[in-house]
Each structure stands twice: as structure tokens, then as C-alpha cells.
PyMOL Python script that loads the backbone (N, CA, C, O; Angstrom):
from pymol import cmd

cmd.read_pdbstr("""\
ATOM      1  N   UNK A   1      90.916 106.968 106.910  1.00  0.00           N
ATOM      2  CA  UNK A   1      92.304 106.672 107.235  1.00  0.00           C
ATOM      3  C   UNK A   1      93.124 106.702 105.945  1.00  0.00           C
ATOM      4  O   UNK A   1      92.771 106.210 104.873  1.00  0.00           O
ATOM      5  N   UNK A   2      94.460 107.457 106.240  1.00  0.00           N
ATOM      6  CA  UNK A   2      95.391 107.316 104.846  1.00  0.00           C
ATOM      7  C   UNK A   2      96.281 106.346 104.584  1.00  0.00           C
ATOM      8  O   UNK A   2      96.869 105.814 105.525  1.00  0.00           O
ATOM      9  N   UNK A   3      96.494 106.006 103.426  1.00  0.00           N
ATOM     10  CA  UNK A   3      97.412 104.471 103.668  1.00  0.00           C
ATOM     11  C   UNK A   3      98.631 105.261 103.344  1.00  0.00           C
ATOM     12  O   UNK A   3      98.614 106.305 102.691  1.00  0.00           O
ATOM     13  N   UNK A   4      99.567 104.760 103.785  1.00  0.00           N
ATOM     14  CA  UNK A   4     101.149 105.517 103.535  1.00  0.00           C
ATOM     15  C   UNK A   4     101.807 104.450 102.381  1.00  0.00           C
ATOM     16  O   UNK A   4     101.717 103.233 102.546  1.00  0.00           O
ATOM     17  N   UNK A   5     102.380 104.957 101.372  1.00  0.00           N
ATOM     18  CA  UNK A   5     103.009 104.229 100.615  1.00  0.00           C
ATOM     19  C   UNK A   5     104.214 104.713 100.086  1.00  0.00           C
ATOM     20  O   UNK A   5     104.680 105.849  99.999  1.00  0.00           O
ATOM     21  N   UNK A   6     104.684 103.422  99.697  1.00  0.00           N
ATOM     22  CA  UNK A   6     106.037 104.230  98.979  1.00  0.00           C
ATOM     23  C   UNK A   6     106.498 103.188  97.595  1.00  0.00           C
ATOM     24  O   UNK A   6     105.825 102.237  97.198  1.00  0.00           O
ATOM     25  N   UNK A   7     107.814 103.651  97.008  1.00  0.00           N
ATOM     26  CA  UNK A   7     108.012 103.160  95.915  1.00  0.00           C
ATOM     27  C   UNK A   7     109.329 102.696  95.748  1.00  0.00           C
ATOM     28  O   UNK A   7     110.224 103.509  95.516  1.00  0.00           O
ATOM     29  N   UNK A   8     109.531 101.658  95.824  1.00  0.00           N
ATOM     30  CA  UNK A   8     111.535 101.189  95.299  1.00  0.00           C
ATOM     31  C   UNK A   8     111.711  99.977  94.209  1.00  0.00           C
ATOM     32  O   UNK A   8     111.103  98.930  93.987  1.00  0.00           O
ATOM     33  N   UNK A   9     112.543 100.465  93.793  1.00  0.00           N
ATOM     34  CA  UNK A   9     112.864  99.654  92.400  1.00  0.00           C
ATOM     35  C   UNK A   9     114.081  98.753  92.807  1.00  0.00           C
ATOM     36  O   UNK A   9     115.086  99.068  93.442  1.00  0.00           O
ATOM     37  N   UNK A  10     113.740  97.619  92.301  1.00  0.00           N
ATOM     38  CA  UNK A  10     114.297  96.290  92.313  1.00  0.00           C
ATOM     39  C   UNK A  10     115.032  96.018  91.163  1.00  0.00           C
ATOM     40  O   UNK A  10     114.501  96.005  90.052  1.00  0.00           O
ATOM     41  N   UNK A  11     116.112  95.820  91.331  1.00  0.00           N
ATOM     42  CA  UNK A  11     116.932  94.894  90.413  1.00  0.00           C
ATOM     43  C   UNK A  11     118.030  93.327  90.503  1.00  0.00           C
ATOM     44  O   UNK A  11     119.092  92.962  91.006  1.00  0.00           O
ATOM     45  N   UNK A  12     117.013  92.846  89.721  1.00  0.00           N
ATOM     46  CA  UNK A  12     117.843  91.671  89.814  1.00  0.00           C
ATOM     47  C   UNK A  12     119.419  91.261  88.724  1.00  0.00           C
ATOM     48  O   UNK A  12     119.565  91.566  87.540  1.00  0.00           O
ATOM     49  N   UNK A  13     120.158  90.695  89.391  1.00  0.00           N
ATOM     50  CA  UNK A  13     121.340  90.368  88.581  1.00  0.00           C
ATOM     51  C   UNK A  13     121.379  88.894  88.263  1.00  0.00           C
ATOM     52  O   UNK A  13     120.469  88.348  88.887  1.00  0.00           O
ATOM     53  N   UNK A  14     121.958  88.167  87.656  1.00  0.00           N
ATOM     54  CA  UNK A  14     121.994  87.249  86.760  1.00  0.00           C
ATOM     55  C   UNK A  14     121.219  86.533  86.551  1.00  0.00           C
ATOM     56  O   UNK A  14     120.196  86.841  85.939  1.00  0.00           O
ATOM     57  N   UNK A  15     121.499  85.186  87.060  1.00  0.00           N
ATOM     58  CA  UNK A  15     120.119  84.110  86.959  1.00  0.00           C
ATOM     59  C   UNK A  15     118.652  84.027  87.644  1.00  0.00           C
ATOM     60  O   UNK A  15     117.666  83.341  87.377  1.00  0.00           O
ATOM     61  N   UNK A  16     119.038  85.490  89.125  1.00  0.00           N
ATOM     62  CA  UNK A  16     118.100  85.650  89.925  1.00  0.00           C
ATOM     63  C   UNK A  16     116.869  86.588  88.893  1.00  0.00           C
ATOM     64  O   UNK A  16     115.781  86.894  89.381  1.00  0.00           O
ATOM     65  N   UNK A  17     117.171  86.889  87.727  1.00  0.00           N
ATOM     66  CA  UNK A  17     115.991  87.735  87.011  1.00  0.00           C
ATOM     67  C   UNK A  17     115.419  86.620  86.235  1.00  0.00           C
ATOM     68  O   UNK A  17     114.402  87.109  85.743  1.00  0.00           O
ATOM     69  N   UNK A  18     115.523  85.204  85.793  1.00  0.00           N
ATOM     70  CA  UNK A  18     114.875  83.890  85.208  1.00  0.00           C
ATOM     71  C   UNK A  18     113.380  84.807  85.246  1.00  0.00           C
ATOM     72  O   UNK A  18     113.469  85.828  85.929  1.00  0.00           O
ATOM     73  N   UNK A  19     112.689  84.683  84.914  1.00  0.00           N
ATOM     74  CA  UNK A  19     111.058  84.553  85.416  1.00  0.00           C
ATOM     75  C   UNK A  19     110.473  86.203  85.172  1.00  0.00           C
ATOM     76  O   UNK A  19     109.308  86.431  84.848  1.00  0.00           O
ATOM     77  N   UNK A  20     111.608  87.384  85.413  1.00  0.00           N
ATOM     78  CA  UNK A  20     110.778  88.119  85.626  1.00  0.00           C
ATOM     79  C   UNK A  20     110.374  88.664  84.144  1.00  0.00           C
ATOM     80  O   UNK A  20     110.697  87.934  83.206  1.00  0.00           O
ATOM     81  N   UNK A  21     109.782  89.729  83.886  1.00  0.00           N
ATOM     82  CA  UNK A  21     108.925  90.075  82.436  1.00  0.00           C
ATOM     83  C   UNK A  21     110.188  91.035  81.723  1.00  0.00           C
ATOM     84  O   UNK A  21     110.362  91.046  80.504  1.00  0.00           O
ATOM     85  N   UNK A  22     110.957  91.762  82.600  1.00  0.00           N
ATOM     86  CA  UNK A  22     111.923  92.775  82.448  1.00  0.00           C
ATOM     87  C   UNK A  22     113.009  92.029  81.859  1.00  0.00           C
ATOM     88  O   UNK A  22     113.384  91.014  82.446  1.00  0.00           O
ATOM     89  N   UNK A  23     113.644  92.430  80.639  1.00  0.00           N
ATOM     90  CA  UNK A  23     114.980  91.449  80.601  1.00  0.00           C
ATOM     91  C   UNK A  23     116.420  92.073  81.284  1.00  0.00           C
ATOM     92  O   UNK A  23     117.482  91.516  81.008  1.00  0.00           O
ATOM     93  N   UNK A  24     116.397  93.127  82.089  1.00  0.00           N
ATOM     94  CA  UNK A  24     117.204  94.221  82.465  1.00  0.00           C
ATOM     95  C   UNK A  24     117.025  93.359  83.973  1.00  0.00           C
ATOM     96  O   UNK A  24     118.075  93.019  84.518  1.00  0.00           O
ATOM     97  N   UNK A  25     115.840  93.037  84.584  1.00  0.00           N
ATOM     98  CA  UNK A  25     115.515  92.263  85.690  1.00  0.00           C
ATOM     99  C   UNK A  25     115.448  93.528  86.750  1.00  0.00           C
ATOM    100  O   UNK A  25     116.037  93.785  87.800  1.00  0.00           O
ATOM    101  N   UNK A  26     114.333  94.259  85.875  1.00  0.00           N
ATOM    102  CA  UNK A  26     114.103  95.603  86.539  1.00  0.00           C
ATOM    103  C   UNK A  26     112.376  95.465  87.507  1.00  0.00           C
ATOM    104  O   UNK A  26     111.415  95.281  86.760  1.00  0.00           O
ATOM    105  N   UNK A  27     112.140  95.531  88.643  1.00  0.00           N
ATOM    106  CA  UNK A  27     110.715  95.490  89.007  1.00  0.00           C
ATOM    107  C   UNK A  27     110.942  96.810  90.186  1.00  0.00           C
ATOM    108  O   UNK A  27     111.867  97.074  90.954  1.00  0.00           O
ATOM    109  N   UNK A  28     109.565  97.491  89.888  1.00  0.00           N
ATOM    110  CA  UNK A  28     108.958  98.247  90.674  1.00  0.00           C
ATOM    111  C   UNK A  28     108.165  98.160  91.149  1.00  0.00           C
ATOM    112  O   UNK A  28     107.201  97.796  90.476  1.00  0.00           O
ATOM    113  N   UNK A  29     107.913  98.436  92.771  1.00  0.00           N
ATOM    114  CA  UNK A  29     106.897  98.063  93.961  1.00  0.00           C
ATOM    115  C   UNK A  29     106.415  99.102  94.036  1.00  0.00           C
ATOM    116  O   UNK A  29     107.003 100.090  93.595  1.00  0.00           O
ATOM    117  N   UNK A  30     105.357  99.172  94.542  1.00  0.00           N
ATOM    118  CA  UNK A  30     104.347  99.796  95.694  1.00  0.00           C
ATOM    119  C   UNK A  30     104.072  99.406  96.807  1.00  0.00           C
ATOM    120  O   UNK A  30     103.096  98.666  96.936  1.00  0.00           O
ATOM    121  N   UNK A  31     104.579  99.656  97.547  1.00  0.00           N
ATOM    122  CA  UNK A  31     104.891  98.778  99.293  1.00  0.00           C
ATOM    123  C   UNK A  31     104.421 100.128 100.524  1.00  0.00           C
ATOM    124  O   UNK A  31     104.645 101.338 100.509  1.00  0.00           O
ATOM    125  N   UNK A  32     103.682  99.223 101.527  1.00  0.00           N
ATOM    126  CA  UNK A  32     103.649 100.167 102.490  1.00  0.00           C
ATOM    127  C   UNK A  32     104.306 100.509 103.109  1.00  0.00           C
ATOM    128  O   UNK A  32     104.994  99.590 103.553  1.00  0.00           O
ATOM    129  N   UNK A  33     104.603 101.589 103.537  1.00  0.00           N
ATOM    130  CA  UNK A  33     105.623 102.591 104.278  1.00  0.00           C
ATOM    131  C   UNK A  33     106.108 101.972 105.756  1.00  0.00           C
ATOM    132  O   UNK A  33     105.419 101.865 106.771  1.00  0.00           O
ATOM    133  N   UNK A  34     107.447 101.615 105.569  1.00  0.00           N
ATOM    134  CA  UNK A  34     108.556 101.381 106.561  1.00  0.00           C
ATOM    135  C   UNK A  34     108.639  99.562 106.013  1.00  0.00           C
ATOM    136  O   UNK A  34     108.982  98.621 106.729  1.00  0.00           O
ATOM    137  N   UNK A  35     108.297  99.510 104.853  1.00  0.00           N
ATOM    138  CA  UNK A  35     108.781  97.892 104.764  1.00  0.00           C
ATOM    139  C   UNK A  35     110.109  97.645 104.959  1.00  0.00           C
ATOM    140  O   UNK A  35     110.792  98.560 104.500  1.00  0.00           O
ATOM    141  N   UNK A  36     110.649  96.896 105.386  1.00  0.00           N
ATOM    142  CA  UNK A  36     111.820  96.530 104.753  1.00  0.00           C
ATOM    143  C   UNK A  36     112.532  95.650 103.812  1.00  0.00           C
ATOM    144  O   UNK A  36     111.812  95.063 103.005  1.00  0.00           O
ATOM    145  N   UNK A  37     113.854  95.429 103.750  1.00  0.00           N
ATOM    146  CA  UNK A  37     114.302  94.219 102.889  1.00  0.00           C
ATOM    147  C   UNK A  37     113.501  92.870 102.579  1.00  0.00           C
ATOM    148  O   UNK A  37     113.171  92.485 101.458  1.00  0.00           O
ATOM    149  N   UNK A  38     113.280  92.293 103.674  1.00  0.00           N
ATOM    150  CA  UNK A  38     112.875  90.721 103.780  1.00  0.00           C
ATOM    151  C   UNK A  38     111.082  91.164 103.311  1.00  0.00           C
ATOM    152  O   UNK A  38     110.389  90.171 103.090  1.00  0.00           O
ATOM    153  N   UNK A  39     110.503  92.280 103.191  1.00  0.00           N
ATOM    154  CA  UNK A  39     109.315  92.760 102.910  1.00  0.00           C
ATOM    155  C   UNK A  39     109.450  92.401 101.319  1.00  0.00           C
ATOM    156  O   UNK A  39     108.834  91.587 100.631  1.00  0.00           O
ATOM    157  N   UNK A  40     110.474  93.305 101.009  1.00  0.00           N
ATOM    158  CA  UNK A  40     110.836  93.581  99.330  1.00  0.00           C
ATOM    159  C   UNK A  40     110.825  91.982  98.817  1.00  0.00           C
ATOM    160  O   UNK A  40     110.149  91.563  97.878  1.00  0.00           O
ATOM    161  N   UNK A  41     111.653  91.259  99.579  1.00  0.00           N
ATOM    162  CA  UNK A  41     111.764  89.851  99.283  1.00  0.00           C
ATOM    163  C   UNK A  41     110.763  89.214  99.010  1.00  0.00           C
ATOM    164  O   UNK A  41     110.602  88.748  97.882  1.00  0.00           O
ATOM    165  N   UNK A  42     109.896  89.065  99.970  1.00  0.00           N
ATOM    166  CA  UNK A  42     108.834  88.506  99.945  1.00  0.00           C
ATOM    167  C   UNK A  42     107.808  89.069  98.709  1.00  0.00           C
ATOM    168  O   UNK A  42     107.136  88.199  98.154  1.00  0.00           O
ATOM    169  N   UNK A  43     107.671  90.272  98.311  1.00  0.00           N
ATOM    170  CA  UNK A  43     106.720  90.933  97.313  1.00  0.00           C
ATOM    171  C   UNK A  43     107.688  90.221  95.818  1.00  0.00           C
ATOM    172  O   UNK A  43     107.259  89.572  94.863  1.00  0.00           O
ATOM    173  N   UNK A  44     108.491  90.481  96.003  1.00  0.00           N
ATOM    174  CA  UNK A  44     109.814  89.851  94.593  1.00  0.00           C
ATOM    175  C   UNK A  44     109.278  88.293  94.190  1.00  0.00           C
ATOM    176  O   UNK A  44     108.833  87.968  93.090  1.00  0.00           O
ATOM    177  N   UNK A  45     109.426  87.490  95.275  1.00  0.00           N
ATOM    178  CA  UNK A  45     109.297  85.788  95.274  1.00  0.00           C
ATOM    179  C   UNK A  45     107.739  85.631  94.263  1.00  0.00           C
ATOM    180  O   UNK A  45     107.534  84.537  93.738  1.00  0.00           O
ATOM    181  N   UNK A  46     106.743  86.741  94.060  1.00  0.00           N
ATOM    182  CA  UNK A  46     106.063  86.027  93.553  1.00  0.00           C
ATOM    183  C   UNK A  46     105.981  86.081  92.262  1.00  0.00           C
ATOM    184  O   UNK A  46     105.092  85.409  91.740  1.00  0.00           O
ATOM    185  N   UNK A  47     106.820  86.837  91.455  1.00  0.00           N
ATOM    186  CA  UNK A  47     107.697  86.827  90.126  1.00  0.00           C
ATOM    187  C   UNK A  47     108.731  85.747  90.413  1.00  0.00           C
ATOM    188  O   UNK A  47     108.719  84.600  89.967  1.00  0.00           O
ATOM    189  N   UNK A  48     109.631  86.297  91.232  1.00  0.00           N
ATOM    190  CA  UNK A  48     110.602  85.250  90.423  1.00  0.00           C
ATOM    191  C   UNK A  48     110.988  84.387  91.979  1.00  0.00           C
ATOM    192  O   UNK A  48     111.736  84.785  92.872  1.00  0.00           O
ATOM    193  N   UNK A  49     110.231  83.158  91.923  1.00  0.00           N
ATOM    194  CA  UNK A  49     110.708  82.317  92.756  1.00  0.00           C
ATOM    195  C   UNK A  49     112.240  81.886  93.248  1.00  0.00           C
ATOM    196  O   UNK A  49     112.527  81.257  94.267  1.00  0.00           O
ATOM    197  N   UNK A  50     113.104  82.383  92.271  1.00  0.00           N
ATOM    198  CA  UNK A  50     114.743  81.845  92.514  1.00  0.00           C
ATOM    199  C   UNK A  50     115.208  82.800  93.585  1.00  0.00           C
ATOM    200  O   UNK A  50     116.388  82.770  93.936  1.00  0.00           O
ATOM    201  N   UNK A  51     114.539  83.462  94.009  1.00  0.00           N
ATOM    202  CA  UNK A  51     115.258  84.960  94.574  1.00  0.00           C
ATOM    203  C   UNK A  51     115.160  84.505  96.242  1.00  0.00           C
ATOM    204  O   UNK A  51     114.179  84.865  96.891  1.00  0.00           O
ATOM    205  N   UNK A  52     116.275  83.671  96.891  1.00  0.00           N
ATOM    206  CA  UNK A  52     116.261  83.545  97.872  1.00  0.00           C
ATOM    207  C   UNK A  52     117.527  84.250  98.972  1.00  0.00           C
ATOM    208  O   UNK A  52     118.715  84.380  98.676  1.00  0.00           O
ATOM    209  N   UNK A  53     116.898  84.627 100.242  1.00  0.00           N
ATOM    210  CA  UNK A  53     117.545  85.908 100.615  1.00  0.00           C
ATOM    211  C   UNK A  53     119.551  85.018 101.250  1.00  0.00           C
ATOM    212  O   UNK A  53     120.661  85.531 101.393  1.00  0.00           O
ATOM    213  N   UNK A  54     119.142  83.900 101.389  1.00  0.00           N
ATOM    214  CA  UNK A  54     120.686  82.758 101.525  1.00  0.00           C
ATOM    215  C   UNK A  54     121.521  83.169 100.843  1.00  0.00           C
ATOM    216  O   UNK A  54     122.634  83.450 101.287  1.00  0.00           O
ATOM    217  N   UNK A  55     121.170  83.312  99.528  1.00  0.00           N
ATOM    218  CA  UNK A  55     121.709  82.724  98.307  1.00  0.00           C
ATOM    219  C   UNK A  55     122.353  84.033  97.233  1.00  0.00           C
ATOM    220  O   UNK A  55     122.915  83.923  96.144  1.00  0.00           O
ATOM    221  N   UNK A  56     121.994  85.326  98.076  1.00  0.00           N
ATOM    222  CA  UNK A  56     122.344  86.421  97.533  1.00  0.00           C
ATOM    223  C   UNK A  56     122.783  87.504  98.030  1.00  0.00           C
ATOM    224  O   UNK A  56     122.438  87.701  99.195  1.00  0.00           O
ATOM    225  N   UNK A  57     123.539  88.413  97.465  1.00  0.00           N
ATOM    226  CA  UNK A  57     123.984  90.275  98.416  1.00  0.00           C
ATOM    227  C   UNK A  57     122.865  90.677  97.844  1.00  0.00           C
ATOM    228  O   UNK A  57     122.335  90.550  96.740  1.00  0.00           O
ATOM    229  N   UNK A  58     122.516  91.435  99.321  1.00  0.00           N
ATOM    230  CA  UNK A  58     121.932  92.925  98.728  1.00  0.00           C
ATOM    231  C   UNK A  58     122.321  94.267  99.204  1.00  0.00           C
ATOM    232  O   UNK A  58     122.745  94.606 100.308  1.00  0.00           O
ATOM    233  N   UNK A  59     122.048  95.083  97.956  1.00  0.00           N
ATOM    234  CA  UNK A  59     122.315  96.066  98.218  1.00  0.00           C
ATOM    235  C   UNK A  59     121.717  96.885  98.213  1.00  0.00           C
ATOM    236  O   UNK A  59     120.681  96.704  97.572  1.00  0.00           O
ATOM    237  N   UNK A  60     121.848  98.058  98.749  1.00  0.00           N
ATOM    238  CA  UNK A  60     121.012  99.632  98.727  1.00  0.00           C
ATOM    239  C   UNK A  60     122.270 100.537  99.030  1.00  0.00           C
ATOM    240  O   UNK A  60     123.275 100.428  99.733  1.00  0.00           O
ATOM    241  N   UNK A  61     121.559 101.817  97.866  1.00  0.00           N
ATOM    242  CA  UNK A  61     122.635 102.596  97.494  1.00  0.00           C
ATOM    243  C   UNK A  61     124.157 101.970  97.924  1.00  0.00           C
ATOM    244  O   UNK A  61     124.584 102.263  99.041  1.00  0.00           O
ATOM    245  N   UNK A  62     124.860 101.223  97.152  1.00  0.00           N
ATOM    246  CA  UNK A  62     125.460 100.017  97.200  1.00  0.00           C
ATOM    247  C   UNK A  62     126.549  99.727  98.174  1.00  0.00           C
ATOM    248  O   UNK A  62     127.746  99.454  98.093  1.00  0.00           O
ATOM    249  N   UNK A  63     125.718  99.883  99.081  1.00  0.00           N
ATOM    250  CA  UNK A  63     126.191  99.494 100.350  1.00  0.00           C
ATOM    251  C   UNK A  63     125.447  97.573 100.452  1.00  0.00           C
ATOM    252  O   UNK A  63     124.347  97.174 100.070  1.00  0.00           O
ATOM    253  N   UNK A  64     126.048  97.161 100.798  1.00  0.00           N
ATOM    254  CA  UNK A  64     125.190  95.910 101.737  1.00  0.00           C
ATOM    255  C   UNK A  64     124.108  96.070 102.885  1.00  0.00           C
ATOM    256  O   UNK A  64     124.153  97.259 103.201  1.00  0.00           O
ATOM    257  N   UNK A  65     123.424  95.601 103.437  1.00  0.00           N
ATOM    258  CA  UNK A  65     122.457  95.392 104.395  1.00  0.00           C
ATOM    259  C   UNK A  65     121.882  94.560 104.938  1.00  0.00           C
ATOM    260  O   UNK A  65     121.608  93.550 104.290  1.00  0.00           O
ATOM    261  N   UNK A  66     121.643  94.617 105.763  1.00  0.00           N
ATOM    262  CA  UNK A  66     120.820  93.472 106.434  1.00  0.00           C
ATOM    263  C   UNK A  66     119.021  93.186 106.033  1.00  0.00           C
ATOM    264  O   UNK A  66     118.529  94.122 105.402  1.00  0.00           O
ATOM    265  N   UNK A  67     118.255  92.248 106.281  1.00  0.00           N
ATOM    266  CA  UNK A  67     116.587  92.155 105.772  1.00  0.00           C
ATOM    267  C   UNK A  67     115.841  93.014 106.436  1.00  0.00           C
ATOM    268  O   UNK A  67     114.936  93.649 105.894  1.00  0.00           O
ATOM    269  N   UNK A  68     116.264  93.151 108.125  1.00  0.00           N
ATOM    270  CA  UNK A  68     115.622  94.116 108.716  1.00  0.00           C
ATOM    271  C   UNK A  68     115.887  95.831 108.348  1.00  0.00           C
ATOM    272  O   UNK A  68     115.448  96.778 109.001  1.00  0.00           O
ATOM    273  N   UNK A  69     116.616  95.883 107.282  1.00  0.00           N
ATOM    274  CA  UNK A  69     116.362  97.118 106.923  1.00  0.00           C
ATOM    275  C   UNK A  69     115.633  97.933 106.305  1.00  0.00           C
ATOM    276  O   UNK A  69     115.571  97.944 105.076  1.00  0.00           O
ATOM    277  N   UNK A  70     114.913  98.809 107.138  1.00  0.00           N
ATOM    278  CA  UNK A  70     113.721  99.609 106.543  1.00  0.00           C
ATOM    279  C   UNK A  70     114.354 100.651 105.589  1.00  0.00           C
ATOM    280  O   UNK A  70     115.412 101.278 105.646  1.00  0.00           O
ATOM    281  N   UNK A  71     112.933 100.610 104.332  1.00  0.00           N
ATOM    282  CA  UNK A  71     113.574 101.070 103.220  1.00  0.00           C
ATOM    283  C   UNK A  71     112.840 103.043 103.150  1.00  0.00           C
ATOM    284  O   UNK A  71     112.098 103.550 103.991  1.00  0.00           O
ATOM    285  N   UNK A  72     113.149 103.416 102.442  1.00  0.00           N
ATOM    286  CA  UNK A  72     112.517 104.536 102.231  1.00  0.00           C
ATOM    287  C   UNK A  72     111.882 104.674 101.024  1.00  0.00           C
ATOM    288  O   UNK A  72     111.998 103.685 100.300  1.00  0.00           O
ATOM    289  N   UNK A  73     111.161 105.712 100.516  1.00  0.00           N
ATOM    290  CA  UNK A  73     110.763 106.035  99.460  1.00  0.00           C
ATOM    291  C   UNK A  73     111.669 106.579  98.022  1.00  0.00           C
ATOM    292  O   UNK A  73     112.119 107.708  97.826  1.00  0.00           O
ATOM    293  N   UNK A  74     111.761 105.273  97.055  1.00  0.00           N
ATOM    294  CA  UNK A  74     112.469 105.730  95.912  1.00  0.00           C
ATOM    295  C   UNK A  74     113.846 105.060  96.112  1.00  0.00           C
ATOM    296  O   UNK A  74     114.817 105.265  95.384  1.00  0.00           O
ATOM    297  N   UNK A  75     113.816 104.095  97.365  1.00  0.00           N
ATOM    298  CA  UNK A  75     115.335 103.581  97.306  1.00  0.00           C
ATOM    299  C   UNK A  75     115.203 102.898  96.415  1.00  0.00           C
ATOM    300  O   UNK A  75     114.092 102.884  95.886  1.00  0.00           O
ATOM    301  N   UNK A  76     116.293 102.033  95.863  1.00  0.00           N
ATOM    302  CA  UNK A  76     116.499 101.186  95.186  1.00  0.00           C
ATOM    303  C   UNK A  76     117.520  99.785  95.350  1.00  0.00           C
ATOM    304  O   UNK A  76     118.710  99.685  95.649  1.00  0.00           O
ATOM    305  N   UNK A  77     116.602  98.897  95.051  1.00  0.00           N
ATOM    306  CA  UNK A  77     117.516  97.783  95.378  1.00  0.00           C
ATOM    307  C   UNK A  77     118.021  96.864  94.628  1.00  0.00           C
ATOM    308  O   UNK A  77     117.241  96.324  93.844  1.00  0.00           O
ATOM    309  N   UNK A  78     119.775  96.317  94.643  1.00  0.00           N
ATOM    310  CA  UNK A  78     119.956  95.401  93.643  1.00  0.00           C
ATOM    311  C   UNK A  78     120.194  94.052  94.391  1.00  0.00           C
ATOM    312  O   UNK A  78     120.620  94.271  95.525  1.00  0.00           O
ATOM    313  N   UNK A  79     120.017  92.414  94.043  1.00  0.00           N
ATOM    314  CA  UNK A  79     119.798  91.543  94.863  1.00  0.00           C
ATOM    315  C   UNK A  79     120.799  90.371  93.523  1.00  0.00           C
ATOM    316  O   UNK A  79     120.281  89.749  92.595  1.00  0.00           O
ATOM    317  N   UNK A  80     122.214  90.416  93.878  1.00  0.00           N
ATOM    318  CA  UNK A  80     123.099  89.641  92.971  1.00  0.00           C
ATOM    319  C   UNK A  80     123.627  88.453  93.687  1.00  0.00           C
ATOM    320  O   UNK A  80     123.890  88.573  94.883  1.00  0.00           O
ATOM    321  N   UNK A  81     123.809  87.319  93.086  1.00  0.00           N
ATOM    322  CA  UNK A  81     123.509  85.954  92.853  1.00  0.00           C
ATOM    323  C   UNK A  81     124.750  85.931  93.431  1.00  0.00           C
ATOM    324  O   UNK A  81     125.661  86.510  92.839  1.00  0.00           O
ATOM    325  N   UNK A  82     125.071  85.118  94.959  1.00  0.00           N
ATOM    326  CA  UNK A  82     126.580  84.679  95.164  1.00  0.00           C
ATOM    327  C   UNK A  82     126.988  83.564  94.355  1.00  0.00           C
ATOM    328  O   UNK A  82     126.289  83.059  93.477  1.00  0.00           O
ATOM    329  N   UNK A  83     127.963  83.255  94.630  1.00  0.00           N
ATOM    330  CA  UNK A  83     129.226  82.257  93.518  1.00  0.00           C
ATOM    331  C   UNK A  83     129.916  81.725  94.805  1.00  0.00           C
ATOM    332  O   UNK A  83     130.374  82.391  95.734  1.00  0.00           O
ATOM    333  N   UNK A  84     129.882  80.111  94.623  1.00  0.00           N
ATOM    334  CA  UNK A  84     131.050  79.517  95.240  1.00  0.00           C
ATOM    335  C   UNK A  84     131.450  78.523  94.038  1.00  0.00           C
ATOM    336  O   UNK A  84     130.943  78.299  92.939  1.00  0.00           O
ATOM    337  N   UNK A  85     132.364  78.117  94.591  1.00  0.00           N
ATOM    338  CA  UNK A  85     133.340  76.647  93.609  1.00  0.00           C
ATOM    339  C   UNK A  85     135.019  77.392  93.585  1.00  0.00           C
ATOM    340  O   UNK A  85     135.337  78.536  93.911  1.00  0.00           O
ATOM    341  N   UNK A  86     135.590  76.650  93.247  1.00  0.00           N
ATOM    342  CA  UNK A  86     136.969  76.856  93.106  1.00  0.00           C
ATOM    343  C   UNK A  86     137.846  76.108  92.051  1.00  0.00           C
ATOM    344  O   UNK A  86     139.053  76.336  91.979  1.00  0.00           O
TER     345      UNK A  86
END
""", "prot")
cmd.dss("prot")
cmd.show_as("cartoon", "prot")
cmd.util.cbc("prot")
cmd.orient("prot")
């Protein structure tokens, strides 16, 4: 049996990159084919625990999206830190 895989690069923006090894808050996966967002999430959390899906936009090709969105091969994702206060 063949395993299907694919590849998307992660980027984190501000405080959500704390933890990771990249100081750019750059990570690249190897994920099986048709993961989606809340997939990516979950593979992310075990670098950098701050990265909660509440608490942030994401984007692909910089559009917004939802978690149930299945990703493709070579997308790329950025996951930036909302702001409230006034």
C-alpha cells in the first residue's frame, strides 16, 4: 500500500512563534494527504504550544479560512496572533 503525502509550510507571526527553533517562525510538515487546517494545528501545537486556533487568523494564499479546510500539496500557511484592547 502507498502512503500519500504532502508538504505545507507554516508560518507563524508574532508571539505565536515563542518556542519554535525558526526565528522567522518558519515550520515545515509532512502530513498525509487531504489534511486539513485543524490537522496543521494540531501537528504545530507540539512545537509551539501558544498556537491556539481561538486566538488567531489563518490564512492560505492569503485569503482566510476555515479548520475544515483541506489543504493541498505545497500550500502554505500563515497563523497571526489577534489583538483586542482599546
Amino acid at each position: 500500500m502507498k502512503w500519500l503525502i504532502m508538504q505545507v509550510r507554516v508560518t507563524l507571526h508574532g508571539w505565536l512563534k515563542i518556542g519554535v527553533g525558526d526565528p522567522d517562525g518558519l515550520i515545515r510538515l509532512t502530513l498525509p494527504d487531504g489534511t486539513d487546517v485543524a490537522g496543521v494545528i494540531e501537528a504545530v501545537r507540539e512545537t509551539s504550544p501558544l498556537l491556539d486556533p481561538r486566538a488567531c487568523l489563518t490564512l492560505v494564499s492569503g485569503a482566510s479560512v476555515p479548520l475544515d479546510r483541506t489543504l493541498k500539496d505545497g500550500e502554505e500557511l500563515h497563523f497571526y496572533p489577534t489583538f483586542s484592547g482599546g
